[in-house]
N, C-alpha and C positions, 0 to 999 in steps of 0.2 A: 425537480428530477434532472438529472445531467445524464450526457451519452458518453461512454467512455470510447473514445480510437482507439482502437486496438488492431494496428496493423489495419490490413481489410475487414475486422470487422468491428462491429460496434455494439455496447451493451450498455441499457439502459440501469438507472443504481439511483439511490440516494445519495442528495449533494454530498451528503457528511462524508459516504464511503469512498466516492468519487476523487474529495478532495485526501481523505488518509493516502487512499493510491497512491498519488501523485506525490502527497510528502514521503512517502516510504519509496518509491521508484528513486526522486532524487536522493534520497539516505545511502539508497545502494549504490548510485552510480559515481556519488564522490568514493568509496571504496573498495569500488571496480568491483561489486559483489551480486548475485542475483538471488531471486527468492521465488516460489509458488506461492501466489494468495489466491483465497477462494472468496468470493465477495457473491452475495446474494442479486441476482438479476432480474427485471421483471421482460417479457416476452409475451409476445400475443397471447398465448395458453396459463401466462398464467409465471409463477416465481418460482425461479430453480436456479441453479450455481452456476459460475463461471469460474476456473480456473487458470490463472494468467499466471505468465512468468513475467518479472518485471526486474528491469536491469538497467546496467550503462547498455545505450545501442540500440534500446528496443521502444518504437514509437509508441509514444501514450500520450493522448488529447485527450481534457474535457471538455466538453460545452453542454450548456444548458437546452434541455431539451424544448422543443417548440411542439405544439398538438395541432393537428388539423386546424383549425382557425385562426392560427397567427400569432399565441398568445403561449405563454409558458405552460408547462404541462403543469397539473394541480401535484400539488407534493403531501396535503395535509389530509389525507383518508380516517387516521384513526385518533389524532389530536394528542392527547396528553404530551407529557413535557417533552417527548422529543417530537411532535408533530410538525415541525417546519423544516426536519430532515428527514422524512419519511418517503420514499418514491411509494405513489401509487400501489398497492398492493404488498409493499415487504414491512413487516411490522417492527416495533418498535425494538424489542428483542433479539430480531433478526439484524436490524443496524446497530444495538450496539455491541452486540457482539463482534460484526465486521470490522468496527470503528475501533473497538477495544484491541483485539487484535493486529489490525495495521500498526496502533501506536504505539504496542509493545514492542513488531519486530520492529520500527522507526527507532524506538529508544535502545534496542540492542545493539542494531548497528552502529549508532550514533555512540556510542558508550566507548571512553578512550580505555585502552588498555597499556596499565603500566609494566616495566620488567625492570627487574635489578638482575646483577651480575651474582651469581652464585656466592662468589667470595666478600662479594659487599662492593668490592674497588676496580676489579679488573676482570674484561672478557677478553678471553684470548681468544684471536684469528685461525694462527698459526700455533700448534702445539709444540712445533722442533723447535719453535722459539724458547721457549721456558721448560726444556731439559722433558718433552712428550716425545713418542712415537708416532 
């Protein structure tokens, strides 16, 4: 399990989600862009949402969560194939949905876009150049 910084506060996640975060914060902040994700959080009471804005400018730490005795906190609650990225409590479903979604807005952002010039060859600046108003 990891804590995610957020600003003053802190929210506990599965590493998986943890780490899309962080590759989707840096996606937007090389194009100066920002986003809302909603990422699944576990909390004394129990698993409910977090909704962050993540951007250029806007602090985001992970670290690896520690439990009262010194030792990593247990990540593997319901086992099957994604059980090693599992935070306590948020199921399997629940991460990869978060995971899936971080990596699609990662891949949109990251997605070059190309443009041609109307004419094929030439964009004009200036219109009173080439006989416009």
């Amino acid at each position: 399990m990891q804590t995610l910084h957020y600003g003053p506060s802190r929210f506990d996640t599965a590493d998986a989600i943890a780490s899309a975060v962080l590759v989707y914060a840096e996606a937007l902040s090389t194009r100066q862009r920002f986003a809302v994700v909603d990422i699944p959080i576990v909390t004394p009471t129990g698993v409910t949402s977090a909704h962050l804005l993540i951007g250029p400018g806007i602090s985001l730490a992970s670290v690896q969560r520690i439990d009262e005795s010194g030792g990593t906190a247990t990540r593997d609650e319901f086992g099957g194939e994604a059980g090693n990225l599992i935070a306590t409590g948020i199921g399997d479903l629940e991460v990869h949905r978060a995971v899936r979604a971080l990596h699609d807005g990662t891949k949109r952002v990251r997605a070059r876009v190309f443009a041609t010039p109307l004419d094929g060859d030439l964009l004009v600046d200036d219109l009173s150049e080439h006989g416009g108003h």
